[in-house]
N, C-alpha and C positions, 0 to 999 in steps of 0.2 A: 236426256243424256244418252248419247250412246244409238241410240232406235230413231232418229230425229228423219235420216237420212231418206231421201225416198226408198229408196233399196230397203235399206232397213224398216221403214215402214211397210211396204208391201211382204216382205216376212215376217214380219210381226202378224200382223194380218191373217195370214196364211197358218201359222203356228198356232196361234190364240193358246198362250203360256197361261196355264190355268196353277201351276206350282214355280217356287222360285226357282227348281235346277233347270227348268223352262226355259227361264230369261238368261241363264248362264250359257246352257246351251245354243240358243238366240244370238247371243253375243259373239261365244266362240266360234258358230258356222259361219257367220257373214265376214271372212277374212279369205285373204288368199289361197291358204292351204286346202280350208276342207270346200272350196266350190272348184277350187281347177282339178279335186279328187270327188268333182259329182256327188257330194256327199247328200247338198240338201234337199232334193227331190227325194232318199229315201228314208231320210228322217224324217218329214213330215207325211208320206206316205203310211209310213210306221207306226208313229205318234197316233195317227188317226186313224189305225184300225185296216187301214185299204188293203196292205200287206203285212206278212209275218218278218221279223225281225229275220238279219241275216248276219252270225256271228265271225261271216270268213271260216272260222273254223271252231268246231266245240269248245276245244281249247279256252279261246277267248272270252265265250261268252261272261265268266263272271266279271272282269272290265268293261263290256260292253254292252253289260243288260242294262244299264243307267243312261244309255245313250241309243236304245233300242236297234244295239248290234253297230252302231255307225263312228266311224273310227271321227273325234273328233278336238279331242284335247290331246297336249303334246305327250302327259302322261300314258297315253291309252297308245302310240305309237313307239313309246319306251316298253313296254312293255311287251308288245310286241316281238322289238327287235330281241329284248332278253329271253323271250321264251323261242322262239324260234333259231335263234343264234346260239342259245346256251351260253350267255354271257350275260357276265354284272349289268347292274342297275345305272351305273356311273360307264361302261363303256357303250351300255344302249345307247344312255343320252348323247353323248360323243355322236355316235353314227349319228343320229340324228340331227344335229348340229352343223355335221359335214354333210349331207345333205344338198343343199343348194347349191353348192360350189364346190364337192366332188359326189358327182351324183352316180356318177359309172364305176367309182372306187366302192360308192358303197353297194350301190345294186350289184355289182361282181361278189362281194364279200357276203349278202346277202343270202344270194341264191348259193354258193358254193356252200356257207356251213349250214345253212337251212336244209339245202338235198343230204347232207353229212350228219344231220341230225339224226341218230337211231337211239331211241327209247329204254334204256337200261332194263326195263321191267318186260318187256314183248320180245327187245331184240326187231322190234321192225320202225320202220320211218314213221313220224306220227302226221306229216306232212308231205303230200304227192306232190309229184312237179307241176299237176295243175293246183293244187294250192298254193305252193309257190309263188305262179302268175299272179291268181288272183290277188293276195297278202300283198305282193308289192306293186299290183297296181293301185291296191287302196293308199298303198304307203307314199307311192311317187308325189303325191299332190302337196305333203308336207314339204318338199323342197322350197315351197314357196311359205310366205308369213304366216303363221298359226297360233292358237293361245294355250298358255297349263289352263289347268282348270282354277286353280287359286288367280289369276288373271281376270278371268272369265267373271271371276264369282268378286272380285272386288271393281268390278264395271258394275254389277248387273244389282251390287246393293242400292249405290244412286240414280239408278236406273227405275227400280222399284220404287225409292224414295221420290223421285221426282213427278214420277207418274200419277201417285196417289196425291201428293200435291197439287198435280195442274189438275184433278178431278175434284179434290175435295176444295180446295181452296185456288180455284183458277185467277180471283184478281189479286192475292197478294204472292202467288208464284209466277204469274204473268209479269206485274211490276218488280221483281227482284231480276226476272232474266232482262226485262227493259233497261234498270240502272247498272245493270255487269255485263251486261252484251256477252254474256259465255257461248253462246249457241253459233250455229252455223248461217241464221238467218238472218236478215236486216231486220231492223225493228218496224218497218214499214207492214214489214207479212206477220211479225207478234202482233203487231196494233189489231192488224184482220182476221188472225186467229183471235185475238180479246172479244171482238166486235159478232166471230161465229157464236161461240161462246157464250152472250149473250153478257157480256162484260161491259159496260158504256164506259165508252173513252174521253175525258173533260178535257176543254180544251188549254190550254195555257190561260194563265192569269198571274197577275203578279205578286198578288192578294193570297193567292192559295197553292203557286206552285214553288218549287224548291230545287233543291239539286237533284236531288231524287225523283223517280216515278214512287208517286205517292197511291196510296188507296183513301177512297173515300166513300161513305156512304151516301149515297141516293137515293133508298127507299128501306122500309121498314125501321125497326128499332134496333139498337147496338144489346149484342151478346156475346158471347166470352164462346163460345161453341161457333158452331159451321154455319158457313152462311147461304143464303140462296143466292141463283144464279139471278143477277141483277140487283141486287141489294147492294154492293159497293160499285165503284168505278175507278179507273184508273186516271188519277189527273197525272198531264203530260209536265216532262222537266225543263226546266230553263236550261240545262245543259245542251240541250240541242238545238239554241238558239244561236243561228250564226253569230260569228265575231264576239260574243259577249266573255271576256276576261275572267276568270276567278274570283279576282278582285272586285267586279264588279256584280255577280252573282250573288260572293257574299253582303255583299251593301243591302242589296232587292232582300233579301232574308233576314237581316236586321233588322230594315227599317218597316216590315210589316206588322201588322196591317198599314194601308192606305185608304182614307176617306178621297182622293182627287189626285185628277194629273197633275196637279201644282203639288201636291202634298208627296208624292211619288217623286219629283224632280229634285223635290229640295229632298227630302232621304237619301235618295240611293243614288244620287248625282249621276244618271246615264248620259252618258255620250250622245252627240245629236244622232248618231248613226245609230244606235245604239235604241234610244227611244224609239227613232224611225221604224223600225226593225220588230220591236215590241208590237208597233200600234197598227205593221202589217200583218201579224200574224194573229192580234186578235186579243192580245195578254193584257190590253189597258179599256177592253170593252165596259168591266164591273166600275170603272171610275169612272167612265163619260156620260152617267146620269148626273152627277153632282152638280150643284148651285155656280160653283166659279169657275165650272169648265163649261155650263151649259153657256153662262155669261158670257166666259171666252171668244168660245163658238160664234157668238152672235157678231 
């Protein structure tokens, strides 16, 4: 969830989130705001020691030591504009809102009360006109889509959840994205992700598949605890069997087990097209050892 994307994979990568505000941060860079304001080249620059953090201005830093100086959630832009503008919390947000679609209303208003900002306690500017530049060319980039941090942080919960999942338990989180198809990928490239994974994929049978991508064991003994990589496998669904009805899905689930293709025909009464279709893809192989199909045969 969330990280699936090659992009997002290749940062993910690049980042190696060793804490959860990691993966929140994770989440939030990879949008439009904080890459068209070049953000992520110096967060993980940062992150990893190569450089020292760069807060814009002292001022900020205590908003931005959590994201190692890098402007990144919409709150850390709110704040921004309030402390530099000397305006509420609720009129930051506004500017910031208006943003993409008056971008010259707010960068005029910006730079004007930010150079008019004098210090009650010095009497002098706490902001030069080259921080100025600097402050809102970090700021420009948010014109475009960005996240809060509460956003960020309710992506990157099932994010975490999902991960530890496909790790700890790869064939029964494998088989749930197979029967929900939630993900971005066809189940063609899940099956070969199961199959890296070292997940064996069973093939259709009528005897043993369902609506569902089911898990099953293949080797070792059953335990209530973590399993090894190869110990279950993921048997394939009848759902993915062209033309096959509801109706007729349910009948095959009824009426199993089957001892033979005669025993199978009269149950679950398939369509000749329908059987056809079965006995191309391999779902009626566990019944054509039997006595009165071998007969048949003959």
């Amino acid at each position: 969830f969330q990280i699936e994307s090659p992009g997002q994979r290749e940062l993910i990568g690049k980042m190696q989130p060793d804490v959860y505000e990691d993966l929140i941060a994770d989440i939030s860079l990879f949008r439009p705001g904080p890459m068209k304001g070049n953000m992520v080249a110096p967060f993980l620059d940062t992150k990893h020691g190569i450089t020292r953090p760069d807060y814009l201005h002292p001022r900020f830093a205590p908003f931005l030591a959590s994201t190692f100086g890098v402007v990144i959630y919409h709150e850390q832009v709110i704040r921004i504009f309030a402390d530099c503008m000397q305006v509420s919390l609720a009129e930051a947000d506004e500017l910031r809102r208006n943003m993409e679609r008056m971008d010259t209303v707010v960068e005029q208003a910006f730079r004007e009360r930010t150079t008019a900002h004098v210090d009650g306690r010095t009497g002098r500017r706490p902001f030069s006109d080259a921080d100025v530049e600097r402050i809102w060319k970090a700021l420009k980039g948010f014109g475009s889509f960005g996240f809060c941090k509460a956003h960020g942080a309710a992506f990157a919960l099932p994010t975490w959840q999902s991960a530890w999942l496909k790790t700890h338990y790869p064939a029964e989180f494998l088989a749930g994205l197979l029967t929900h198809d939630p993900g971005m990928y066809p189940k063609r490239l899940l099956l070969t992700e199961a199959r890296r994974m070292g997940v064996p994929v069973l093939p259709l049978d009528v005897n043993r598949s369902t609506g569902v991508y089911r898990v099953e064991r293949v080797a070792g003994e059953g335990t209530s605890g973590r399993t090894r990589i190869g110990e279950l496998g993921i048997r394939l669904s009848l759902q993915d069997v062209h033309g096959m009805s509801q109706a007729e899905l349910e009948r095959i689930e009824r009426g199993q087990p089957y001892d033979s293709i005669s025993d199978f025909y009269a149950k679950a009464q398939p369509s000749r097209a329908l059987l056809e279709r079965l006995a191309a893809v391999g779902a009626l192989d566990s019944l054509a050892t039997s006595a009165d199909d071998a007969e048949a045969a003959a």
